[in-house]
ZADO-1210 file (C-alpha; in nm, 4 decimals, padded with zeros to 6 digits):
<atoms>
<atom x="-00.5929" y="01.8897" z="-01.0607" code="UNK" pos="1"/>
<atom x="-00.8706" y="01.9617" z="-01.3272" code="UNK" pos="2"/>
<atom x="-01.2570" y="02.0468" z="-01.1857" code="UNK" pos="3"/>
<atom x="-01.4947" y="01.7889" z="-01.3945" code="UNK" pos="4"/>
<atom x="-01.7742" y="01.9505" z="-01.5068" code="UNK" pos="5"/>
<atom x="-02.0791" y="02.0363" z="-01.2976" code="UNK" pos="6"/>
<atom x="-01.9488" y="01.9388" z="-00.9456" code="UNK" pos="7"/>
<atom x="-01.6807" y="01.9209" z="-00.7106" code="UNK" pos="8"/>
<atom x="-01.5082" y="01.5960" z="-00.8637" code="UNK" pos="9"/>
<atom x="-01.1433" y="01.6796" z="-00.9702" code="UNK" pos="10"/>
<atom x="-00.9445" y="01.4782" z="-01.2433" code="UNK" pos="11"/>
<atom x="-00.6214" y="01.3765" z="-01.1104" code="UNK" pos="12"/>
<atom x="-00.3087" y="01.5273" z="-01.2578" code="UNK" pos="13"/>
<atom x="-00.0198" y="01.2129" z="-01.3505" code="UNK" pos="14"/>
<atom x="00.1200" y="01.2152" z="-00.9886" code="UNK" pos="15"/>
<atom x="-00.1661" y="01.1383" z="-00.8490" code="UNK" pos="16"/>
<atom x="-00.2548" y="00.8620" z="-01.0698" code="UNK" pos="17"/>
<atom x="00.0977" y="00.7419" z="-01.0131" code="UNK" pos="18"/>
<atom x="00.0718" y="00.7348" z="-00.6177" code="UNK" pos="19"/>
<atom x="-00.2935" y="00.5183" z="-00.6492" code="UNK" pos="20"/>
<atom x="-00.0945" y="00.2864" z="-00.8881" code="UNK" pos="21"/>
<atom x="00.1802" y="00.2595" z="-00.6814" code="UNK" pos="22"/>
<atom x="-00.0407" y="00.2171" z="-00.3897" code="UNK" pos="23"/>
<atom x="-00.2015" y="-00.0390" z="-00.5209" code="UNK" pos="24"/>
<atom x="00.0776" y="-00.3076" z="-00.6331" code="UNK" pos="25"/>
<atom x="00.2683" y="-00.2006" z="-00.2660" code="UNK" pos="26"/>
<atom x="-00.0893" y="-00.3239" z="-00.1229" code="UNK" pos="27"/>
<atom x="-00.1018" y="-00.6743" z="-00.3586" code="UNK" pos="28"/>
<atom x="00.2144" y="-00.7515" z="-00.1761" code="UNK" pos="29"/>
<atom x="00.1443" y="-00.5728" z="00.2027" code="UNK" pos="30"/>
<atom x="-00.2109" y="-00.6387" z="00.2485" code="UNK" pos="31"/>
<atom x="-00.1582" y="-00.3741" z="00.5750" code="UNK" pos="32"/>
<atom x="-00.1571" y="-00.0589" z="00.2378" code="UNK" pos="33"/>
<atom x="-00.5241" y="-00.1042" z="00.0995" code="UNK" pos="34"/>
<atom x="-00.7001" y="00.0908" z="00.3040" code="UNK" pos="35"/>
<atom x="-00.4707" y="00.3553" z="00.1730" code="UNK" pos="36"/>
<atom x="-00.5250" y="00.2773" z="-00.1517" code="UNK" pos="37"/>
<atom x="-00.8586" y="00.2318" z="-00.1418" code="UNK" pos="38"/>
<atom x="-00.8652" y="00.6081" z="00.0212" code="UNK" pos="39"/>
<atom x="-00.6606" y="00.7261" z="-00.2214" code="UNK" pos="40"/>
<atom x="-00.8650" y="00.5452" z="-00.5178" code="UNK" pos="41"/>
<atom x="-01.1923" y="00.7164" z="-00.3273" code="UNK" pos="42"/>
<atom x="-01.0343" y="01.0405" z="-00.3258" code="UNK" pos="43"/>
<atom x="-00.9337" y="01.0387" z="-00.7106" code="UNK" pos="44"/>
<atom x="-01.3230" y="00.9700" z="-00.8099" code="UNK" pos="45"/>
<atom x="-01.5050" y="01.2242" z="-00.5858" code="UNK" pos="46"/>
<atom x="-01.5786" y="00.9427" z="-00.3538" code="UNK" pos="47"/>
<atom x="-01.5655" y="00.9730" z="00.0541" code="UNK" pos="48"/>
<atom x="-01.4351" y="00.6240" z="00.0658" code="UNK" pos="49"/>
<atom x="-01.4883" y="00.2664" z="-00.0487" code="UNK" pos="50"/>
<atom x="-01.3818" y="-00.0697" z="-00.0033" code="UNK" pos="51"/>
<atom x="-01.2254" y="-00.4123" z="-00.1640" code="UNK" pos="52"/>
<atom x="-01.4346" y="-00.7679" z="-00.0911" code="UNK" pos="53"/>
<atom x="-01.3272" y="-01.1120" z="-00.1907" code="UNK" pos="54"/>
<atom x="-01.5676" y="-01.3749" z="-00.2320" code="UNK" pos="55"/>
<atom x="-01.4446" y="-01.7511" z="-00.2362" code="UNK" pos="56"/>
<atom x="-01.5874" y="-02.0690" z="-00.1684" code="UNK" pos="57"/>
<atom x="-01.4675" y="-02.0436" z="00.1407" code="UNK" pos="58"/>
<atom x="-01.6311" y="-01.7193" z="00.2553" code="UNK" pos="59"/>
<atom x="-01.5855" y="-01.3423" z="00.2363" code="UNK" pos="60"/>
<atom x="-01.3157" y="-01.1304" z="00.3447" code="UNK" pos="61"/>
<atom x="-01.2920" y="-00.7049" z="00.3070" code="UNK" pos="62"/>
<atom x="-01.0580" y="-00.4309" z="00.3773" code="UNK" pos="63"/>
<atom x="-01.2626" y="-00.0786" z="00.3888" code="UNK" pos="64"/>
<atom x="-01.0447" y="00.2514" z="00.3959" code="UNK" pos="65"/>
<atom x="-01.0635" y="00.4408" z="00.7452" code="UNK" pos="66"/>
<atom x="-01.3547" y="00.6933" z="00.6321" code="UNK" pos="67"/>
<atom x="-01.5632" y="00.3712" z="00.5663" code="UNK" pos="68"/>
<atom x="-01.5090" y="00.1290" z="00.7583" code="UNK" pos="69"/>
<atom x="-01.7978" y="00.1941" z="01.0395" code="UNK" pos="70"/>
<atom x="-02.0601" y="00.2107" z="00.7716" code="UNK" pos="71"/>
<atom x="-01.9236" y="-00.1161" z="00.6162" code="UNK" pos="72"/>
<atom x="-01.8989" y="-00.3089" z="00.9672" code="UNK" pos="73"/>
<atom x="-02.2951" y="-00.1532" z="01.0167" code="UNK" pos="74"/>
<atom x="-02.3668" y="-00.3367" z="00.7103" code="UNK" pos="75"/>
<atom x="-02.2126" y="-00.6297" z="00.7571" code="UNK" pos="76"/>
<atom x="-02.3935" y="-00.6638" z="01.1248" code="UNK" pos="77"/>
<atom x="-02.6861" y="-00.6051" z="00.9832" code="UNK" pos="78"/>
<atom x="-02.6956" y="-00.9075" z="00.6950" code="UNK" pos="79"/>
<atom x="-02.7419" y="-00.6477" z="00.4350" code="UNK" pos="80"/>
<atom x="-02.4068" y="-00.8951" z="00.2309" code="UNK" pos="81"/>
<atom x="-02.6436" y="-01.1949" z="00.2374" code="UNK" pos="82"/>
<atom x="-02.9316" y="-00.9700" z="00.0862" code="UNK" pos="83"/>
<atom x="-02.7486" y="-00.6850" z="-00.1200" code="UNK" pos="84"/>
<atom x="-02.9329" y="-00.6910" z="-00.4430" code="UNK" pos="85"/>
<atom x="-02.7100" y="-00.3712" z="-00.5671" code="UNK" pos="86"/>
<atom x="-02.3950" y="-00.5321" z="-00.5471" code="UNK" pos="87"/>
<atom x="-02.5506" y="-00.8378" z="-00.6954" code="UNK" pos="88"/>
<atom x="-02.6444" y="-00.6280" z="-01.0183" code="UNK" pos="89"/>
<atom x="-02.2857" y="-00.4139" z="-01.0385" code="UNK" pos="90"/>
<atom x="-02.1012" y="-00.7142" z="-01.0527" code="UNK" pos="91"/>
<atom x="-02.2988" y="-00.8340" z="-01.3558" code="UNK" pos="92"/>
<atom x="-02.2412" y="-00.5473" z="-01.5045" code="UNK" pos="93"/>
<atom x="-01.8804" y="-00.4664" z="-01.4004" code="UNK" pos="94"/>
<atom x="-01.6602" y="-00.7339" z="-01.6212" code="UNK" pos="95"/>
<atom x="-01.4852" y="-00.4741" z="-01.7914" code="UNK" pos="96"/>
<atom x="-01.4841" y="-00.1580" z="-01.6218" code="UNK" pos="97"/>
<atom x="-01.6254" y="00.0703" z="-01.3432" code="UNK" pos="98"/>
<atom x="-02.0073" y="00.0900" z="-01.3201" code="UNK" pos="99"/>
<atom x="-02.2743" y="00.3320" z="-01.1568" code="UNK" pos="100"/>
<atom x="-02.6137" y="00.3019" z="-01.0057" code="UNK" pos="101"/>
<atom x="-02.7426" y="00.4295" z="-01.2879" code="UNK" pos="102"/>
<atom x="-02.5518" y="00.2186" z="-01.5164" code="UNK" pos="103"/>
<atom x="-02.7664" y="-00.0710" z="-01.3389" code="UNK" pos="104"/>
<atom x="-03.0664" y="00.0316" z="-01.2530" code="UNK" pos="105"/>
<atom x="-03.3217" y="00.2906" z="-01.2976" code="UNK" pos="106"/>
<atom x="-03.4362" y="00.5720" z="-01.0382" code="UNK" pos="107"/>
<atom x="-03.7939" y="00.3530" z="-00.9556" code="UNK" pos="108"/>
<atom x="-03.5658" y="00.0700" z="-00.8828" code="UNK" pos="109"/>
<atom x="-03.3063" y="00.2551" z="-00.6624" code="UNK" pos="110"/>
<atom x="-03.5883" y="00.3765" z="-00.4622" code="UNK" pos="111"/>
<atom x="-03.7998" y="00.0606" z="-00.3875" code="UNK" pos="112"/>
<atom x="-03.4278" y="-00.1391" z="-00.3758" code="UNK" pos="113"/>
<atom x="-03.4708" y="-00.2306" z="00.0327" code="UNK" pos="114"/>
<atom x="-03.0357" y="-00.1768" z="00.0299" code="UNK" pos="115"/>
<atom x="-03.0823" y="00.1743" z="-00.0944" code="UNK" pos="116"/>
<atom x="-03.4117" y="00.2782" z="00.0917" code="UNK" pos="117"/>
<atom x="-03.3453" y="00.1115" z="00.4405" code="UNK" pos="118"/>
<atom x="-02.9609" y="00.1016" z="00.4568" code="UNK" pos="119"/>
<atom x="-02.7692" y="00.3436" z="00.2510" code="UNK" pos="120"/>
<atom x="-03.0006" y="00.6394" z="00.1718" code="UNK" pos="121"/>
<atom x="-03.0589" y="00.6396" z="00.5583" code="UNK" pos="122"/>
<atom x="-02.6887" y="00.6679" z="00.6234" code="UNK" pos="123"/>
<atom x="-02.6239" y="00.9563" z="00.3707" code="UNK" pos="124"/>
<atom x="-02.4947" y="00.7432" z="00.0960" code="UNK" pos="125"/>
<atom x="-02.6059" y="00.5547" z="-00.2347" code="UNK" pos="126"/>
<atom x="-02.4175" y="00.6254" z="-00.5283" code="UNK" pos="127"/>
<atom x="-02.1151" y="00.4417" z="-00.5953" code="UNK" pos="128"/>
<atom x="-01.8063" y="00.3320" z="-00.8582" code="UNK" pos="129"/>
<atom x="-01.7727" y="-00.0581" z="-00.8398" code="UNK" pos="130"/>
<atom x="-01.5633" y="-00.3099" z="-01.0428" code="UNK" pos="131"/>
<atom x="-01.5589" y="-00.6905" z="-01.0656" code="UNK" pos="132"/>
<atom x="-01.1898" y="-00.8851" z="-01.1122" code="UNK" pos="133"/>
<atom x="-01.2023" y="-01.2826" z="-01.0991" code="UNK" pos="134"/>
<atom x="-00.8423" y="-01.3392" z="-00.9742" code="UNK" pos="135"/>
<atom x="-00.6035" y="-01.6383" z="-01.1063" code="UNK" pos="136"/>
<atom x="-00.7458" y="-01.8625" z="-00.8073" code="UNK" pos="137"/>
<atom x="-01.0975" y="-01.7972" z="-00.9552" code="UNK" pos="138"/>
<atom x="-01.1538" y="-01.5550" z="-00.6509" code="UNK" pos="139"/>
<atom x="-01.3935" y="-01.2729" z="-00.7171" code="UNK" pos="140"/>
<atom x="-01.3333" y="-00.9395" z="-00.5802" code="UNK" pos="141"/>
<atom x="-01.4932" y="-00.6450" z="-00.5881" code="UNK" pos="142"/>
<atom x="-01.3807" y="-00.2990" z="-00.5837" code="UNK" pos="143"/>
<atom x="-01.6642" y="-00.0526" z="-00.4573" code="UNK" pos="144"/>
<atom x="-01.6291" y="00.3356" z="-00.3828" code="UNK" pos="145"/>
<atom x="-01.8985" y="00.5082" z="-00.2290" code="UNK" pos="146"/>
<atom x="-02.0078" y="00.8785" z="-00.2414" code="UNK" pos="147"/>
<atom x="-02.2304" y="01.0836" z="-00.0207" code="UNK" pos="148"/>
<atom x="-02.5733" y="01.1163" z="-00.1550" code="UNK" pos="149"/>
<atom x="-02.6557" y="01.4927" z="-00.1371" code="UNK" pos="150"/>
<atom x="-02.3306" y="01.4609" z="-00.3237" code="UNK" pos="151"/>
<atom x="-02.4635" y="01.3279" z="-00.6892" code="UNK" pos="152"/>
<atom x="-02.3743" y="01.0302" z="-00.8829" code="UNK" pos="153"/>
<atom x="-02.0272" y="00.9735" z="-00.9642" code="UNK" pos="154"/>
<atom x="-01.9361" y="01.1616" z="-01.2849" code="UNK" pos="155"/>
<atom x="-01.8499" y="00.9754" z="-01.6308" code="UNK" pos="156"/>
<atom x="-01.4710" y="01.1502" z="-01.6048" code="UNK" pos="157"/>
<atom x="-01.4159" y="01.0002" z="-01.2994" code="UNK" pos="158"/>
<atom x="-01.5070" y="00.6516" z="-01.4077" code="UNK" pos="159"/>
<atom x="-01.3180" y="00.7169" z="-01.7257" code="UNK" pos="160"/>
<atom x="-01.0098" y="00.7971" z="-01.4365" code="UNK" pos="161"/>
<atom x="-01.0856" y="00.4661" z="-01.2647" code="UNK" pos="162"/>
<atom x="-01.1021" y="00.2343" z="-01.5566" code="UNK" pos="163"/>
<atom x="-00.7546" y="00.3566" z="-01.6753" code="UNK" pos="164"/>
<atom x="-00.6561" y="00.1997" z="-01.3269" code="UNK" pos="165"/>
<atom x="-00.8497" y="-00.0769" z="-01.3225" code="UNK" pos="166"/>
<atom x="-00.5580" y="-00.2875" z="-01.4730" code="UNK" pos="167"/>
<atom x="-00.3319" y="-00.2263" z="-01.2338" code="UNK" pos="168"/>
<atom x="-00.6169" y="-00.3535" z="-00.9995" code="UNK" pos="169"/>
<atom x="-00.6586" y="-00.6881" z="-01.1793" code="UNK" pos="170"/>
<atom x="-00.2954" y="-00.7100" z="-01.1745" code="UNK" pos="171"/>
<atom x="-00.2184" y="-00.6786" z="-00.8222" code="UNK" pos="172"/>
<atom x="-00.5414" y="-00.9134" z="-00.7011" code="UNK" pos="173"/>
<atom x="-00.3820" y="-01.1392" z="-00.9420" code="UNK" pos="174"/>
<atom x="-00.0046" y="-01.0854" z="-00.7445" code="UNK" pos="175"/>
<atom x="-00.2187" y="-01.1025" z="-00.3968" code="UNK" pos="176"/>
<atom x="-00.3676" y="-01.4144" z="-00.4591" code="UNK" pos="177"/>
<atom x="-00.0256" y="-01.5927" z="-00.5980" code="UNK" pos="178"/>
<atom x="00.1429" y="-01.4321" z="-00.2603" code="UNK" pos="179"/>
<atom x="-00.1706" y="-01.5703" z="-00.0679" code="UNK" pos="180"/>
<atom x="-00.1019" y="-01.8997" z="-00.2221" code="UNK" pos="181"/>
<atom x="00.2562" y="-01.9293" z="-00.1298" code="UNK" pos="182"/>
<atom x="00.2439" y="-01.7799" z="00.1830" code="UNK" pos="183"/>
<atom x="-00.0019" y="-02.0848" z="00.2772" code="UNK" pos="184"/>
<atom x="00.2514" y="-02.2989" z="00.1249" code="UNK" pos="185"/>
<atom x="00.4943" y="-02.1799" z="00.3314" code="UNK" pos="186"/>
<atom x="00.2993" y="-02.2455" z="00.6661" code="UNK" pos="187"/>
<atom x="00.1953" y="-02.5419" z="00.5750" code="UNK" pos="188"/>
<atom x="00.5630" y="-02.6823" z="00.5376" code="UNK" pos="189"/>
<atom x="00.6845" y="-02.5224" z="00.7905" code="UNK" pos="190"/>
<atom x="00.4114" y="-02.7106" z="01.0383" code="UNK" pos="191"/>
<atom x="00.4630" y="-03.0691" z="00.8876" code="UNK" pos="192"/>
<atom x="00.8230" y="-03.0103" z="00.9543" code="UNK" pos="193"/>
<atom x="00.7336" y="-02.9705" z="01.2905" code="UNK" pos="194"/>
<atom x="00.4801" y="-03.2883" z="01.2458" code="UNK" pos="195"/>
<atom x="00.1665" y="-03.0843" z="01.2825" code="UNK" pos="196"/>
</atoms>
């Protein structure tokens, strides 16, 4: 592994990127691997973790990585989804690629941001790498990595790193949501063959 410069983020060598691939399309089809591959997608960019959300007209599901998952639940209990202004403005942002705080917004705006201020600063965190993929069912999810904030923004290399992945990521949400679709299928006849 290569140091980036100016901090502790390391550029993956070719294994590594091959395991996060791997562990990504093995996820699309065993939903049970994300938080794996989210952990190993955190660990590539510096990150201490991160998680995956899909948003539907039907509500919102997520999958966090083990590292994360207690912050993520905190913030879930708390309402900060129906009010998160941040994740609101990355995913405008996002269409193509990886983005950063500062991509979005400026350092005033981070610190008067009530998500930032009340929520994550207070829990050690508030940069993060996040991504946007509308899915073939027209589902939106959202790929978000977090990193500690005594820690620094997440560097340029690393999002350079995570938008030669990003492909793969559109690829297997893409394979997810087809298996998602015909694993419903699949219920579904197998109940009205039993006349439910």
């Amino acid at each position: 592994r290569k140091v980036f410069a100016g901090g502790r983020q390391s550029m993956p060598d070719s294994d590594s990127f091959a395991d996060a691939v791997a562990l990504i399309y093995e996820a699309s089809a065993l939903p049970e691997i994300w938080p794996d591959a989210i952990a190993k997608l955190a660990e590539m960019a510096g990150c201490f973790g991160g998680l995956v959300f899909t948003h539907t007209s039907r509500g919102t599901n997520w999958v966090s990585c083990n590292a994360t998952r207690p912050l993520v639940q905190r913030f879930i209990e708390e309402g900060w989804m129906e009010r998160n202004d941040r994740m609101a403005g990355l995913i405008a942002h996002c269409g193509t690629g990886f983005v950063r705080d500062h991509d979005v917004f400026s350092d005033p705006t981070l610190s008067r941001m009530p998500v930032y201020r009340d929520f994550l600063r207070p829990h050690g965190f508030g940069w993060a790498a996040a991504t946007h993929v509308r899915s073939a069912t027209g589902d939106n999810v959202i790929v978000s990595l977090e990193r500690r904030y005594d820690d620094g923004p997440v560097s340029p290399q690393a999002i350079a790193v995570l938008d030669g992945i990003r492909p793969h990521l559109a690829r297997a949400a893409v394979v997810a949501a087809k298996l998602h679709l015909q694993r419903a299928e699949a219920s579904l006849a197998s109940f009205e063959k039993v006349g439910a």
